[in-house]
C-alpha positions as CSV (number, residue, x, y, z in Angstrom):
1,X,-7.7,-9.8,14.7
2,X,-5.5,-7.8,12.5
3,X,-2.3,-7.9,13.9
4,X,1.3,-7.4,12.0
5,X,-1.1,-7.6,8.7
6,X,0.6,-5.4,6.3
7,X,-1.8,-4.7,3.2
8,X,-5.9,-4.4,2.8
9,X,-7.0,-6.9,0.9
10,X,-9.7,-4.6,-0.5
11,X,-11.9,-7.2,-1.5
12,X,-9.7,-8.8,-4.0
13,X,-7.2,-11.8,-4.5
14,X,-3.4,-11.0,-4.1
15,X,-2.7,-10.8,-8.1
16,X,-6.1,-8.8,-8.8
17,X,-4.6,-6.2,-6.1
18,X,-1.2,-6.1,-7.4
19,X,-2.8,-5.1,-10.9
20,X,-4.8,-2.9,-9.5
21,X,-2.0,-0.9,-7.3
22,X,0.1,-1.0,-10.6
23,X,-2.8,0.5,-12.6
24,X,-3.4,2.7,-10.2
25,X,0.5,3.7,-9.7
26,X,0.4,4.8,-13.5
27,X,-2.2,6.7,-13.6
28,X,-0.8,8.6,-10.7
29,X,2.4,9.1,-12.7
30,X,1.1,10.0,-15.7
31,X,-1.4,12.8,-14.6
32,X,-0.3,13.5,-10.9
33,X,-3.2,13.2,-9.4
34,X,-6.4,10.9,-9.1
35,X,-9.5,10.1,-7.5
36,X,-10.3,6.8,-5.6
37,X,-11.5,5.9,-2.8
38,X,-9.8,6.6,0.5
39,X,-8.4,2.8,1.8
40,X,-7.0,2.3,-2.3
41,X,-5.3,5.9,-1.9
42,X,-3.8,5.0,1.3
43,X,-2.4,1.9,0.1
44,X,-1.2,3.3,-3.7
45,X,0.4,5.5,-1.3
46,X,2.5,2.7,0.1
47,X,3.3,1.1,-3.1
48,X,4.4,4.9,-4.6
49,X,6.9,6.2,-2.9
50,X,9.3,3.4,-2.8
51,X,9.0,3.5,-6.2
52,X,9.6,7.2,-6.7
53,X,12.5,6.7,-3.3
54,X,14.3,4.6,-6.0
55,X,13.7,7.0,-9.3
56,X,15.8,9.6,-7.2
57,X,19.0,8.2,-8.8
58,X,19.4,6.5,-12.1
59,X,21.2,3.6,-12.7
60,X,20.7,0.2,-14.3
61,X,19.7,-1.5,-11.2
62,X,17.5,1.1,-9.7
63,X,15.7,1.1,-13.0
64,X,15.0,-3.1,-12.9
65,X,13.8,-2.5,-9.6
66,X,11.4,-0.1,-10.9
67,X,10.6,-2.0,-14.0
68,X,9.5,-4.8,-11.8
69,X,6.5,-3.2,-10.7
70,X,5.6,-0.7,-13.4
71,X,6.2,-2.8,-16.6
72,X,5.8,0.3,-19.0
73,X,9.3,1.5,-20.0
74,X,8.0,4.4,-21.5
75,X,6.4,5.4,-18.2
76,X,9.8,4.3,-15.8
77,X,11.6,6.8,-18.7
78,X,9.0,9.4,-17.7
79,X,10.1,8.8,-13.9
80,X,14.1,8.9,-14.2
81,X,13.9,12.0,-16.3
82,X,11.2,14.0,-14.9
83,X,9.8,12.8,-11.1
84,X,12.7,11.6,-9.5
85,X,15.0,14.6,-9.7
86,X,12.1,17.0,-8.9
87,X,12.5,15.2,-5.4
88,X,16.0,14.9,-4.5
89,X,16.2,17.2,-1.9
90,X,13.2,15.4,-0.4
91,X,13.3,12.5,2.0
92,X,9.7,11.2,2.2
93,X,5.9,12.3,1.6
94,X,6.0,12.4,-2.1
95,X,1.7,11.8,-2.3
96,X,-1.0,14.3,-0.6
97,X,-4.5,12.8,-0.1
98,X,-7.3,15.2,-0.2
99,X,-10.5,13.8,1.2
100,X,-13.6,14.3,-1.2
101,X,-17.4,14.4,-0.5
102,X,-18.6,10.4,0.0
103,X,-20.2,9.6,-3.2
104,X,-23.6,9.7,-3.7
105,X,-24.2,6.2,-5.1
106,X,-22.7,4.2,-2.4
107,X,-21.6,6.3,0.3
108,X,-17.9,5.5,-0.4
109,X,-15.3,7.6,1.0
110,X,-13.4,8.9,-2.0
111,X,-10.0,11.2,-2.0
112,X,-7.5,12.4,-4.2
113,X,-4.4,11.1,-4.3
114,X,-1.5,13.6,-5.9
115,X,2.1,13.8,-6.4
116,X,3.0,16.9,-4.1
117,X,4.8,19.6,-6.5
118,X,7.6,21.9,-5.1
């Protein structure tokens, strides 16, 4: 039974999942939307919008905090500047998944995952 479990495990040990999420979280920063499959947008979803909670205000600490878990400065730059005040007046919901046609190969359930724009 899956009680109080927290994550998927999406096939995958813990640190190949956590490179994966951050890959993913990059991507998603970078070009404001992708497409994945449905379970890895809902769980990018839950790695995101902590992240992008903290870019809201900049200081030194909030930007270690980010740095932990996207390592590219260039790209946690990109956030302070750019995301983060874009959603101030915000309090949540940051991401919009869009469910897609399964694909054809596998019959996977694929969606797209994007920053919402206001």
């Amino acid at each position: 039974m899956y009680h109080r479990m927290k994550q998927r495990k999406l096939g995958r040990t813990s640190s190949h999942r956590i490179a994966m999420l951050r890959n993913l979280a990059d991507a998603l920063i970078r070009h404001g939307s992708i497409v994945t499959t449905l379970p890895k947008c809902k769980e990018l979803r839950k790695f995101v919008e902590p992240i992008i909670s903290t870019a809201k205000e900049d200081s030194v600490v909030r930007r270690r905090r980010v740095n932990r878990h996207l390592p590219d400065r260039g790209l946690v730059h990109y956030l302070f500047e750019e995301i983060g005040p874009r959603y101030t007046a915000r309090n949540g919901g940051y991401t919009r998944i869009i469910r897609l046609p399964d694909r054809t190969r596998d019959t996977a359930p694929v969606a797209r995952i994007e920053l919402i724009t206001d």
